[in-house]
Structures are given as C-alpha cells and as structure tokens.
C-alpha positions in Angstrom: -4.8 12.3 -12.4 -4.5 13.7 -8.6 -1.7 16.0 -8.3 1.4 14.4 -5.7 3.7 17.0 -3.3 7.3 16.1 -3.7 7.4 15.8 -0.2 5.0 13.1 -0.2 6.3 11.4 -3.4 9.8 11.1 -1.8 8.1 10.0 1.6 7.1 7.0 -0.5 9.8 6.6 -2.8 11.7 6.4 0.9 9.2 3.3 2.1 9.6 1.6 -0.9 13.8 1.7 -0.8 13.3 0.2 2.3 10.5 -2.6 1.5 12.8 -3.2 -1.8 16.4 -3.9 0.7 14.0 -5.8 3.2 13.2 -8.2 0.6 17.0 -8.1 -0.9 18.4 -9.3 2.5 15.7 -11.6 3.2 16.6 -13.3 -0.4 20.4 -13.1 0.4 19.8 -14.5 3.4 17.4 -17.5 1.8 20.2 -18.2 -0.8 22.9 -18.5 1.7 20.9 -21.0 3.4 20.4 -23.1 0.6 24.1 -22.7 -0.8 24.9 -24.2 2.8 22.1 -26.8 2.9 23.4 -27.9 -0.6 26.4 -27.9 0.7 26.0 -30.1 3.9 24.0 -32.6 1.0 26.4 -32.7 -1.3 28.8 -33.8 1.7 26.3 -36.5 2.5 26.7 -37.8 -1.1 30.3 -37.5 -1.0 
C-alpha cells in the first residue's frame, strides 16, 4: 500500500473527469446518429 500526495491523486482524479466526458460525448454523439439513422429508416418504411 504506497502512500498517494493529494496533489497527485487530484491530478488523476482530473484525467479521469476528462477521459469519463470524452467517452460521454462520444456516446451522445453515437446515439444521436443512430436516433437519425433510425429515423431516415423508418421514413424509408413509411
């Protein structure tokens, strides 16, 4: 059990906020994409 500095936990704590809201947007975005690409296939069917 090593020992951590705050300074160094919050460091990381900091990378991982923005790894975590990376992957957020990059699954909003994905979602949005297949809401319109559902969409556009349900119009086809229509």
């Amino acid at each position: 059990y090593k020992t951590i500095k705050l300074k160094d936990f919050i460091a990381f704590m900091l990378k991982e906020e923005k790894f975590l809201l990376r992957i957020r947007i990059i699954a909003k975005h994905k979602v949005k994409k297949i809401k319109e690409n559902s969409e556009i296939f349900n119009f086809y069917l229509s």
